[in-house]
BADRENFI-862451 format. One line per 4 residues: for each residue x, y, z of C-alpha. Coordinates in Angstrom, 3 decimals, always signed. Layout:
// residues N
X/Y/Z ~ ... $
END
This chain:
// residues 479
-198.440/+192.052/+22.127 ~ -200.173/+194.379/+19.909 ~ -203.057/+193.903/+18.070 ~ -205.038/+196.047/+14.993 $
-208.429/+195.337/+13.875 ~ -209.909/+196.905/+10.953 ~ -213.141/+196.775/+8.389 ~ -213.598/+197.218/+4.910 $
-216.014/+196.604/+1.695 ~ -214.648/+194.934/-0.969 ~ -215.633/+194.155/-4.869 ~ -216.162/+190.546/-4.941 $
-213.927/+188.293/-6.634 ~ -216.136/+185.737/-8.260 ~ -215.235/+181.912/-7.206 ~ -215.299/+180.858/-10.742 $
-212.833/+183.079/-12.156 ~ -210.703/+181.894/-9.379 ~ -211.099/+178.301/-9.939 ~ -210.370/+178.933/-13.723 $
-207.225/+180.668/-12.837 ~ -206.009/+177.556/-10.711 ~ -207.303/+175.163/-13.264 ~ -205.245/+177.135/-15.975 $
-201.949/+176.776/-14.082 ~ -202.555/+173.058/-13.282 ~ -202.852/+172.382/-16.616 ~ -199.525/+174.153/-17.059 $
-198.092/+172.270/-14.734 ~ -198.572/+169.194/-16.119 ~ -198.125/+169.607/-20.016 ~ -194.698/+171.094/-18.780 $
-192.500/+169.043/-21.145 ~ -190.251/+168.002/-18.475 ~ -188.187/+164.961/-18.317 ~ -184.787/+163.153/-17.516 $
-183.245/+165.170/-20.018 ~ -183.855/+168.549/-19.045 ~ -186.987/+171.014/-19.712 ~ -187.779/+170.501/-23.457 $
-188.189/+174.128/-25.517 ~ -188.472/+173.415/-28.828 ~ -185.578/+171.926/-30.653 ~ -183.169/+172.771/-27.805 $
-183.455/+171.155/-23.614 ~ -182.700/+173.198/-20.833 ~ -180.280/+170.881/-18.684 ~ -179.992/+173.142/-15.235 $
-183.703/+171.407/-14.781 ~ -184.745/+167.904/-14.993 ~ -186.791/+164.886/-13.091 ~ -184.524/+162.528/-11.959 $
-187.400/+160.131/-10.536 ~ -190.541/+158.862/-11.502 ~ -193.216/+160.094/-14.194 ~ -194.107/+163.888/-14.606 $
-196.290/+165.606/-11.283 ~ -196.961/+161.978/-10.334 ~ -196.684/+159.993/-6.627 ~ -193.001/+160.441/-5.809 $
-191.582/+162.188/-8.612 ~ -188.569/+164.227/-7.806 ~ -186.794/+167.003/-9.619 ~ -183.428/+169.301/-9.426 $
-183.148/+172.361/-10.565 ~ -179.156/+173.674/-10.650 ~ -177.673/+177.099/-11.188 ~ -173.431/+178.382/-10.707 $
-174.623/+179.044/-6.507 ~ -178.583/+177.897/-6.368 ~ -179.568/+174.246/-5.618 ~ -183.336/+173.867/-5.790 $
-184.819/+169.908/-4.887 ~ -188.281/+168.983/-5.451 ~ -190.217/+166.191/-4.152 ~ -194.311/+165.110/-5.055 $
-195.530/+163.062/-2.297 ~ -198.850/+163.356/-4.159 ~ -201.054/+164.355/-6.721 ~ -203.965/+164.543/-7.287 $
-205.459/+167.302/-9.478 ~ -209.514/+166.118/-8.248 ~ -208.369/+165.590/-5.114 ~ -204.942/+166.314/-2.506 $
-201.736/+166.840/-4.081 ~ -198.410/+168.445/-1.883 ~ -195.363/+169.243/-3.257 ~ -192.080/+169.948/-1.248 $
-189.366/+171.612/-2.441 ~ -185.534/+172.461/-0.533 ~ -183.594/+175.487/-1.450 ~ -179.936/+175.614/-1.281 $
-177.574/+178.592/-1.638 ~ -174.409/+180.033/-0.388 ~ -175.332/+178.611/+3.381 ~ -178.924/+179.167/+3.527 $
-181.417/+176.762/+3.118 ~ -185.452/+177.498/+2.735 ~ -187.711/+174.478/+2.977 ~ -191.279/+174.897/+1.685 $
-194.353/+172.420/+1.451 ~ -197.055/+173.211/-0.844 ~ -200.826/+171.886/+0.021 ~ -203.390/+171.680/-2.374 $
-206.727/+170.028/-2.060 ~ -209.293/+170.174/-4.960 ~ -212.964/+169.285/-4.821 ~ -213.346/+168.170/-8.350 $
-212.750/+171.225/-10.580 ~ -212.837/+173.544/-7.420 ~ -210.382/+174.989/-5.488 ~ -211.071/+173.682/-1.682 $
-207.820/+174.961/+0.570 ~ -204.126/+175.915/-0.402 ~ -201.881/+175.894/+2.038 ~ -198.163/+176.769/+2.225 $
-195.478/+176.546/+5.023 ~ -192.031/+176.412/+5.216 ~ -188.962/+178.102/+7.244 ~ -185.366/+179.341/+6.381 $
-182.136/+178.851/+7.986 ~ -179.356/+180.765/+7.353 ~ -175.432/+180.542/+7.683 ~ -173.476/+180.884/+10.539 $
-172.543/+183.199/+12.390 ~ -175.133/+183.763/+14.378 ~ -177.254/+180.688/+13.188 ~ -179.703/+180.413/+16.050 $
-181.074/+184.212/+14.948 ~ -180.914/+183.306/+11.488 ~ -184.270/+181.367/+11.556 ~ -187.535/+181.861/+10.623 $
-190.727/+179.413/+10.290 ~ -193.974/+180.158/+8.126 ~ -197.311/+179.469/+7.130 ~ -200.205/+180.659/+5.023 $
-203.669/+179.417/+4.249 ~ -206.032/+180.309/+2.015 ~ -209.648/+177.841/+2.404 ~ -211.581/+178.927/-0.535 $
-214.845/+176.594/+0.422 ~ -214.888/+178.562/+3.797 ~ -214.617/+182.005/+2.148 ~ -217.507/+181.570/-0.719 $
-219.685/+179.131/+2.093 ~ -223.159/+180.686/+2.075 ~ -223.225/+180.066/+6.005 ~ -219.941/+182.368/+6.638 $
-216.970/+181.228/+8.206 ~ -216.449/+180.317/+11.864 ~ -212.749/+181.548/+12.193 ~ -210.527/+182.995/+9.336 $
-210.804/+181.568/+6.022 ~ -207.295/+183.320/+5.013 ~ -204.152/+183.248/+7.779 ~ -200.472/+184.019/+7.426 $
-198.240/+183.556/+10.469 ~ -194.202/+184.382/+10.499 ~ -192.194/+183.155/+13.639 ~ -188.805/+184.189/+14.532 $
-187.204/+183.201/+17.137 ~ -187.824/+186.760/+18.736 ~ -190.757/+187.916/+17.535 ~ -193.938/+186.797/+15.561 $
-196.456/+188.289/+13.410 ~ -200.311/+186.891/+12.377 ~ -202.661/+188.251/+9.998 ~ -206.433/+186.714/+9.862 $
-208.710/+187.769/+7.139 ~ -212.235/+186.783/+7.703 ~ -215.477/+187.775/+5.612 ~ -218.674/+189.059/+6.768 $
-221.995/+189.692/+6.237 ~ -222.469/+191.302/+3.044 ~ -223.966/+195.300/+2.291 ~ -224.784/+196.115/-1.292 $
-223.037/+193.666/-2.582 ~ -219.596/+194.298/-1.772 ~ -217.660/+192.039/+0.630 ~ -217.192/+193.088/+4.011 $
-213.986/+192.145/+5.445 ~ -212.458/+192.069/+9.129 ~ -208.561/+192.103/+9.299 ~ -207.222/+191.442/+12.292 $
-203.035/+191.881/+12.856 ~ -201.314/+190.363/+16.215 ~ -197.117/+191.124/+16.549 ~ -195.343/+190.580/+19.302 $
-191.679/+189.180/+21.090 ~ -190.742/+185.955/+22.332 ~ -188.803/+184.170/+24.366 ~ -186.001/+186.960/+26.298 $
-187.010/+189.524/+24.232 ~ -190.875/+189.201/+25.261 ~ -190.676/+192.200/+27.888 ~ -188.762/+194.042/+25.968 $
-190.937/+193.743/+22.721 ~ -193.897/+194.576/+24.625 ~ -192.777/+198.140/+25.882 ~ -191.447/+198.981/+22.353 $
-194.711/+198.127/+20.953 ~ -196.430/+200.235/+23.284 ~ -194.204/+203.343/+22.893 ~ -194.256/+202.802/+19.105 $
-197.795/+202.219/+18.397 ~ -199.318/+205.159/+17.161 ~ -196.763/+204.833/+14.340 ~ -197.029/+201.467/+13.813 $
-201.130/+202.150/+13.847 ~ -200.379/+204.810/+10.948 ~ -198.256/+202.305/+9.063 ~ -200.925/+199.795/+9.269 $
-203.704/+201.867/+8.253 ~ -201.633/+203.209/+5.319 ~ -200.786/+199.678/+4.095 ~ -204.245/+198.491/+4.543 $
-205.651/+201.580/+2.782 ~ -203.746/+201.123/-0.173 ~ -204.868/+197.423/-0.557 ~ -208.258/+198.063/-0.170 $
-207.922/+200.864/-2.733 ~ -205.924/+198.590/-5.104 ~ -208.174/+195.435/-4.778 ~ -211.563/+197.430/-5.643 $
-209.678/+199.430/-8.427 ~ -208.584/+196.234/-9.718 ~ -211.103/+193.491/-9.489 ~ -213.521/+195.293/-11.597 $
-211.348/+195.023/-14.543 ~ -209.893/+191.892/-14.117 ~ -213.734/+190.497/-13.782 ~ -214.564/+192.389/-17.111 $
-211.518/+191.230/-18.964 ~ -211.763/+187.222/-17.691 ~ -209.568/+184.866/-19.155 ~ -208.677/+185.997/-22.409 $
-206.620/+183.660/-24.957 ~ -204.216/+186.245/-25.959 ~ -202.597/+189.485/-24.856 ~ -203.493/+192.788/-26.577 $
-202.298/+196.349/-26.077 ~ -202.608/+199.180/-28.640 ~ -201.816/+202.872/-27.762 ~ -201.621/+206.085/-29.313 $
-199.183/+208.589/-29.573 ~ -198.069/+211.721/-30.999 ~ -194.849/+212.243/-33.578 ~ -193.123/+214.838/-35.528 $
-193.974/+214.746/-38.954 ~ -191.104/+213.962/-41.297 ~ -190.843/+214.653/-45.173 ~ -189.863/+211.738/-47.728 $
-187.286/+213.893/-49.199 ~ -185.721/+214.483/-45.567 ~ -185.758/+210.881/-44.689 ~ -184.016/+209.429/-48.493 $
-181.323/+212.065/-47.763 ~ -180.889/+210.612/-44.708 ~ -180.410/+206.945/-45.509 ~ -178.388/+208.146/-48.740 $
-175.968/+210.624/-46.128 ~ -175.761/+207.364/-43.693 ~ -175.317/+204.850/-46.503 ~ -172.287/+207.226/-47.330 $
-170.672/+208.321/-43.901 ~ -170.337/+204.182/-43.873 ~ -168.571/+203.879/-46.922 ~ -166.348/+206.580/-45.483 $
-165.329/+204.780/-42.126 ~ -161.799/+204.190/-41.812 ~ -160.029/+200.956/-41.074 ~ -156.149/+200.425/-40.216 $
-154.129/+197.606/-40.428 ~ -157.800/+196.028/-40.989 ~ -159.779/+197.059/-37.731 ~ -161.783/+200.128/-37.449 $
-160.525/+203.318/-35.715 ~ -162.322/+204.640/-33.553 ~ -162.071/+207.368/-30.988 ~ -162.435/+205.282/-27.697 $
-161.959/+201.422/-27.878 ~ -166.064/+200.933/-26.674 ~ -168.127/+198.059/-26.041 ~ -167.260/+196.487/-29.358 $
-163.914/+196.023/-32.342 ~ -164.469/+195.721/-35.931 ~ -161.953/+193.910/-37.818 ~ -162.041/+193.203/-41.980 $
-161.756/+190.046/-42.505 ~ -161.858/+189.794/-46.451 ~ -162.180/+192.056/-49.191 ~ -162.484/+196.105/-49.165 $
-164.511/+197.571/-47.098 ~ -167.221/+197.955/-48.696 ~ -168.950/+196.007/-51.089 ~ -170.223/+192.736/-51.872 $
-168.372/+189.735/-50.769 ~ -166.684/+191.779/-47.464 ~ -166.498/+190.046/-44.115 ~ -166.168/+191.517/-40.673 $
-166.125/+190.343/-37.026 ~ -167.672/+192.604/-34.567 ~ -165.882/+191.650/-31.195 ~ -167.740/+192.225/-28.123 $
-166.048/+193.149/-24.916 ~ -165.887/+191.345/-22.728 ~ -165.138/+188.755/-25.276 ~ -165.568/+185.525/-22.801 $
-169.192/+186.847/-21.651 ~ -170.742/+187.556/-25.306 ~ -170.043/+185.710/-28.785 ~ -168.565/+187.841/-31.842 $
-170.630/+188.229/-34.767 ~ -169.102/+187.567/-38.561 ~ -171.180/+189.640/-41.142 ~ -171.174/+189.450/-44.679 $
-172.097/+192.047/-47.470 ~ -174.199/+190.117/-49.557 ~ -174.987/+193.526/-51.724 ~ -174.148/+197.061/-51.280 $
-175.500/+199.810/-53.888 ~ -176.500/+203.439/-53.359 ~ -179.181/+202.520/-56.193 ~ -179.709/+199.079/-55.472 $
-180.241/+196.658/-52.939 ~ -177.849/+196.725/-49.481 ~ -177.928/+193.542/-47.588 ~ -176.133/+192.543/-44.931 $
-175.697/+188.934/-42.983 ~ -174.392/+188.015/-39.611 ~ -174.103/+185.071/-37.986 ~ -172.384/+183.930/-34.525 $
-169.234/+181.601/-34.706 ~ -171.359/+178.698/-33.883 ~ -173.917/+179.545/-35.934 ~ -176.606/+179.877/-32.780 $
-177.669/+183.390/-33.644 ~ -177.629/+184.210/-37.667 ~ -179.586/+187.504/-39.073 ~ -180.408/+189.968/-41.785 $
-180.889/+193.740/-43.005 ~ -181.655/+194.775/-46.128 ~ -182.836/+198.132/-48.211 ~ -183.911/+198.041/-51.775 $
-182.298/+200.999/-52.168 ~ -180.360/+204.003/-49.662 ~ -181.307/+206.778/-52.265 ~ -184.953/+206.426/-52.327 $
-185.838/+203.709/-50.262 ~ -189.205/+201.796/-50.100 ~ -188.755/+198.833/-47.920 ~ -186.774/+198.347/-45.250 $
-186.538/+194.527/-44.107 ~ -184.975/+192.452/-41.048 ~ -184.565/+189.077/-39.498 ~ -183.181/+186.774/-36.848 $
-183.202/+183.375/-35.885 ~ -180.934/+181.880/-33.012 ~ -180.814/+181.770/-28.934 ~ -180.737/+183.371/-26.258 $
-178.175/+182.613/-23.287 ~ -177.946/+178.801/-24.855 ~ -181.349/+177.950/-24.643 ~ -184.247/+180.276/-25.633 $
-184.482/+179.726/-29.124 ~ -185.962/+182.486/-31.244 ~ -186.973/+184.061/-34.405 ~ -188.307/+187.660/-35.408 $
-188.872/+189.579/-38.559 ~ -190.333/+192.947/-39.787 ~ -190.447/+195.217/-42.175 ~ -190.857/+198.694/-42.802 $
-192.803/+199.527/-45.961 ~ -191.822/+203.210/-46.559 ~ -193.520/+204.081/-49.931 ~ -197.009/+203.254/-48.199 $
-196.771/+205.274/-45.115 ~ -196.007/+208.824/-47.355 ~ -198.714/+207.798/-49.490 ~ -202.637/+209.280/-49.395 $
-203.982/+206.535/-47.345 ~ -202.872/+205.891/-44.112 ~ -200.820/+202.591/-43.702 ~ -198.777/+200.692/-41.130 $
-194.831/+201.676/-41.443 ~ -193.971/+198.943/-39.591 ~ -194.687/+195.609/-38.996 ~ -193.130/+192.972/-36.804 $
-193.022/+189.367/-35.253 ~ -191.684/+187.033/-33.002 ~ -191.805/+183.520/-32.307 ~ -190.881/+181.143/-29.691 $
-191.609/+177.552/-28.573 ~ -193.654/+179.104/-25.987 ~ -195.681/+181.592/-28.036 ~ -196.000/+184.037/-30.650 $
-195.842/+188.214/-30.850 ~ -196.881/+190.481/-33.020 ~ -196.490/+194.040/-33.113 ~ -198.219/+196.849/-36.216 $
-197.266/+200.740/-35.950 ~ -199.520/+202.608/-38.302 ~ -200.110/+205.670/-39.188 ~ -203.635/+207.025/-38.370 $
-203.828/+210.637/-39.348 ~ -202.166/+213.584/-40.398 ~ -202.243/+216.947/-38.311 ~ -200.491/+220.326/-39.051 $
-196.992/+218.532/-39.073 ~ -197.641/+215.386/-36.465 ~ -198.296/+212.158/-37.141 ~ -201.155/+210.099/-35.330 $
-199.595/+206.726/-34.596 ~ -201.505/+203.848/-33.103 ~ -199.036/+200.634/-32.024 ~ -200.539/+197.557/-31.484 $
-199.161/+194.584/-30.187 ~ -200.540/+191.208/-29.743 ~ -199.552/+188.232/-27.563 ~ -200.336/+184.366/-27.684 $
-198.748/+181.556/-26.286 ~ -198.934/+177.795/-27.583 ~ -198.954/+174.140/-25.705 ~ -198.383/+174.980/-21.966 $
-197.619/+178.154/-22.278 ~ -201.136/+179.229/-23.877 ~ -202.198/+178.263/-20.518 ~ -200.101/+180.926/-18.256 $
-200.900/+183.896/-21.381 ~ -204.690/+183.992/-19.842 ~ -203.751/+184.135/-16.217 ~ -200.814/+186.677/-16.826 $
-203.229/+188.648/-18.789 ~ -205.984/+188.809/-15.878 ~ -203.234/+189.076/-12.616 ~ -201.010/+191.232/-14.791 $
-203.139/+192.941/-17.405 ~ -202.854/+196.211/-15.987 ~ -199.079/+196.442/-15.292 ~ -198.124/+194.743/-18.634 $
-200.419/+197.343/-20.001 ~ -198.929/+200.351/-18.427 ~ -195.219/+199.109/-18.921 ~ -196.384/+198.588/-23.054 $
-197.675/+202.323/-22.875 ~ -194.521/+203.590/-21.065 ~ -192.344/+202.082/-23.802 ~ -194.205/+203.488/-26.480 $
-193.945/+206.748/-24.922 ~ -190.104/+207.199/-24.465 ~ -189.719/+205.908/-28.246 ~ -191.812/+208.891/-28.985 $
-189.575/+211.508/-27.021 ~ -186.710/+210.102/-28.246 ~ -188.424/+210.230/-32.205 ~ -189.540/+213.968/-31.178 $
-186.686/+215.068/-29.604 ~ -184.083/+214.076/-32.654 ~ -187.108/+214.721/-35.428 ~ -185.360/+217.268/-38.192 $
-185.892/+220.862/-37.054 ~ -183.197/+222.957/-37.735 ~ -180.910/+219.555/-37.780 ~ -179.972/+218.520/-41.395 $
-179.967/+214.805/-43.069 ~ -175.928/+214.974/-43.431 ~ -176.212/+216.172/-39.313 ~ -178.623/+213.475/-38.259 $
-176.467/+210.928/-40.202 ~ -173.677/+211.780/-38.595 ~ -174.995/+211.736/-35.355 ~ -176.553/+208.134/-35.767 $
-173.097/+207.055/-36.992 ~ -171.355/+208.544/-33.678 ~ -174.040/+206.952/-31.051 ~ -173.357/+203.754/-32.843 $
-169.758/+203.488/-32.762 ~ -168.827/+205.548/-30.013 ~ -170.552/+202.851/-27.470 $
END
């Protein structure tokens, strides 16, 4: 058996922000609109989950939860939100089955002790090896107890049938108020392969020391860089990231010439024995349903391939005028996804507009807008260019990109997005926003970012309207 001991000061995590987050996700829990029929979201339910027994998170209520190969059963022995609840669930797929019991015990509005266990079986052959048990425990009222813990307030043991591995976390007396924190790390073999493990843990341990240091390192380093912020941001109501970037400057003259060259080149798209030729069949057909292509009253169907695995879209020219308004409707065959662009005019556009309303893989219904108000952004004051939202059953998203200042050919653009979420969703937006702030943050920046190269690497600079046209025509229909 080997063993690894080692110390460390900590930020604290304060109890209360802990015992919000768990009081957040109970609440969750239990507004989840869940019944015999499936998972209510919005107008549409979700079938592949529903409670075939009892009343919602109550004293023997049990639930399934089905996918094509994934079997999941759950069963509430009891609950009690003030007091001890467990919940057990089985999963089932292709041959392997993990079992898992959830322990929760609550002193009033406190967190007391969470504890989980469980094990996994797999498929034959080779089932006896294919095992594995678990458990975990984390007892808060231990951890935060002003007389200090007698053994280790946080444990995690893994038992194979050959080996084993614990891990016992255990707090100490505090310096300058930081935590400091003893973590103590046993592995070792079992049963015929005891000897065996015990002279490759010997020969190996220097590395395995290394390994552990580096892992243990890198936690420490990521819990004090973290817990600072997440105590500073608490639990927040909404989401909110805004960043700054960066673009190429681009005239109003370019940008009309543009839309006016692309408004053309789409006029000029050929069609044969009414489909669309193109140079390599693609991801997707066109085929002309009614009328000429193209002008008000003409009908497509875009065909996606593979056909069985996505719907085709019929679209409709309401209008279509260099001068005027261009507007054009789509809708899937059952009607589950419809939508909208429109232009007031591809000569010298001011307002660009566009909508949709439908669902997502049959059951995450949906609608978004924005707009794009073009004569404000190339005025003298500053303005947003675009503006955009989204909403859901579960929440609501809004997203502004304005234009902040103007520097020697580069526009300063700030992008701000915002995120809420309603009924028992609001309650997930605040913990996602303190566990996850800093990720969602940095994957919201990253996006932001490649837009930007992309903007600044096909920005006009020796590239023409008629070229860039052309070239947004291609990527589109060359896919």
């Amino acid at each position: 058996m080997a063993r690894f001991r080692r110390d460390a000061a900590l930020v604290p995590f304060p109890r209360e922000l802990l015992d919000q987050v768990v009081r957040a996700l109970l609440d969750a829990a239990e507004q989840a609109p869940i019944s015999e029929d499936g998972f209510a979201f919005g107008d549409a339910t979700i079938d592949g989950v529903r409670l075939l027994e009892g009343r919602h998170l109550a004293a023997g209520a049990r639930y399934r939860g089905e996918t094509d190969d994934l079997t999941v059963d759950v069963h509430v022995p009891t609950w009690n939100r003030a007091g001890e609840s467990r919940i057990e669930a089985a999963v089932v797929s292709g041959g392997h089955t993990v079992n898992l019991r959830l322990d929760l015990r609550m002193s009033a509005r406190r967190l007391h002790t969470v504890r989980i266990s469980g094990d996994y079986q797999g498929p034959k052959p080779f089932r006896g090896l294919r095992r594995a048990r678990w458990e975990g425990e984390v007892r808060a009222e231990e951890w935060w107890s002003p007389l200090g813990p007698k053994a280790s307030p946080i444990s995690v043991r893994v038992v194979h049938p050959f080996a084993f591995a614990d891990l016992g976390i255990t707090r100490r007396k505090d310096k300058r108020g930081q935590w400091t924190v003893r973590t103590t790390a046993r592995f070792g073999g079992r049963s015929l392969l005891r000897p065996f493990a015990a002279v490759g843990l010997a020969i190996a341990r220097g590395r395995i020391q290394r390994a552990v240091d580096e892992g243990f390192a890198g936690a420490v380093s990521a819990w004090n860089n973290e817990v600072p912020r997440m105590v500073k941001h608490g639990m927040r109501e909404r989401l909110d990231f805004e960043h700054r970037v960066t673009l190429k400057a681009v005239s109003r003259e370019w940008a009309e010439e543009y839309t006016a060259a692309l408004h053309q080149g789409i006029e000029e798209l050929r069609f044969s024995k009414g489909r669309l030729v193109k140079k390599e069949p693609g991801a997707f057909s066109i085929r002309l349903l009614t009328g000429k292509h193209i002008g008000p009253g003409t009908r497509y169907r875009i065909a996606f391939v593979p056909e069985d695995e996505v719907e085709p879209l019929d679209v409709h020219v309401a209008a279509w005028r260099l001068d005027g308004p261009d507007r054009i409707e789509f809708n899937s065959s059952d009607d589950g996804q419809t939508g909208y662009f429109e232009i007031d005019s591809a000569r010298r556009p001011t307002a660009v507009r566009a909508g949709f309303t439908g669902a997502f893989e049959g059951y995450s219904q949906a609608e978004a807008s924005a707009e794009a108000d073009l004569k404000r952004w190339w005025g003298d004051t500053p303005a947003p260019l675009l503006t955009g939202k989204a909403d859901n059953p579960a929440g609501e998203a809004s997203m502004t990109v304005n234009r902040a200042k103007d520097n020697d050919g580069e526009w300063t653009v700030d992008v701000t997005a915002t995120v809420k979420g309603r009924a028992w969703a609001g309650h997930l937006v605040p913990v996602a926003g303190l566990v996850l702030g800093s990720a969602l943050t940095r994957s919201f920046r990253e996006s932001v970012d490649t837009y930007a190269e992309k903007w600044n690497a096909a920005a006009p600079g020796a590239v023409t309207p008629q070229q860039a046209a052309d070239s947004t025509l291609r990527a589109v229909l060359d896919r």
